[in-house]
N, C-alpha and C positions, 0 to 999 in steps of 0.2 A: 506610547511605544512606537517605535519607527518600523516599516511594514518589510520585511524581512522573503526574499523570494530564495527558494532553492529548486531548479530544475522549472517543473507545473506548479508547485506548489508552492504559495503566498500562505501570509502570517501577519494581518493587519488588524489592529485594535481587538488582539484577542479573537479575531474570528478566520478560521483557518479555509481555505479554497484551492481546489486541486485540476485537476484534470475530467473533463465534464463525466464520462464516461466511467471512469476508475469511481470519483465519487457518488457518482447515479447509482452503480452497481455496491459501491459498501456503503449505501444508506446517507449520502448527503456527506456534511462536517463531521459527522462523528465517526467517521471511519470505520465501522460496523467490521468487526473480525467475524469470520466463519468460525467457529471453535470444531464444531461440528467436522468441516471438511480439513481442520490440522489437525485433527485430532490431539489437541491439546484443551487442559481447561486454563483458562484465563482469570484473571481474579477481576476482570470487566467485562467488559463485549467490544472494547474500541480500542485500536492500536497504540493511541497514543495517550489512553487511561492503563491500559499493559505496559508500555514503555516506561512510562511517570510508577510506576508499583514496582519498576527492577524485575519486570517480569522476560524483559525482549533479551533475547542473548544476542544478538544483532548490537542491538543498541548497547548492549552492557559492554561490547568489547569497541564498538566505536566511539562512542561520544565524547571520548576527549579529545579527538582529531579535530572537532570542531571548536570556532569559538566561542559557543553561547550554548545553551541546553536549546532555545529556540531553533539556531540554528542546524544544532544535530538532531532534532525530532525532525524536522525538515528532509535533511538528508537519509533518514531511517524514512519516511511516508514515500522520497523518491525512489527509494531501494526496492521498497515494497510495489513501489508501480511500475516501476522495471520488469520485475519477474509476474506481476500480472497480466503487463505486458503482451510477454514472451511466450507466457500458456497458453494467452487468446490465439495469440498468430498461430501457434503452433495446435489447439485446438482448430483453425480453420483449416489448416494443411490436413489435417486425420480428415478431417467432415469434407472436404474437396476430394479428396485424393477415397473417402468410402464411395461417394457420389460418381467417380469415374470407374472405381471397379463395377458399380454394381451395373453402371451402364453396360459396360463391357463383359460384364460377366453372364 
């Protein structure tokens, strides 16, 4: 299989690699879902064993934009690291921005 990149994340001989950070924090390759903090139950623990079970509504509405199933789980992991993202930064802004009230409070 030819090694397939979308956005950070690669898809090489079956072995999937992300963005150091995004994957450190959901447990390496297997993409560890919190079910817990979606408060969803998942019929696995990994995004893209939920994806592959017709569990992601995300993906169920996209994945024919893409041309390969590889390629759309790709584009569904990037989506998902987007809005991971976006909550860290934005979780640093609350935690900065408590840090200068309380100084000044």
């Amino acid at each position: 299989m030819a090694s397939k990149v979308v956005g950070g994340f690669t898809l090489e001989d079956g072995i999937l690699s992300g963005p150091q950070d995004y994957m450190e924090e959901h447990d390496g390759a297997t993409i560890t879902r919190c079910q817990k903090q979606r408060n969803i139950d998942a019929p696995s623990d990994t995004l893209v064993d939920w994806i592959l079970a017709g569990e992601d509504t995300i993906f169920n509405m996209t994945n024919h934009q893409s041309p390969d199933i590889e390629t759309a789980i790709l584009v569904r992991l990037q989506t998902d690291y987007a809005g991971w993202l976006g909550l860290k930064q934005a979780e640093g802004y609350i935690l900065s921005a408590d840090e200068g009230w309380l100084k000044n409070g």
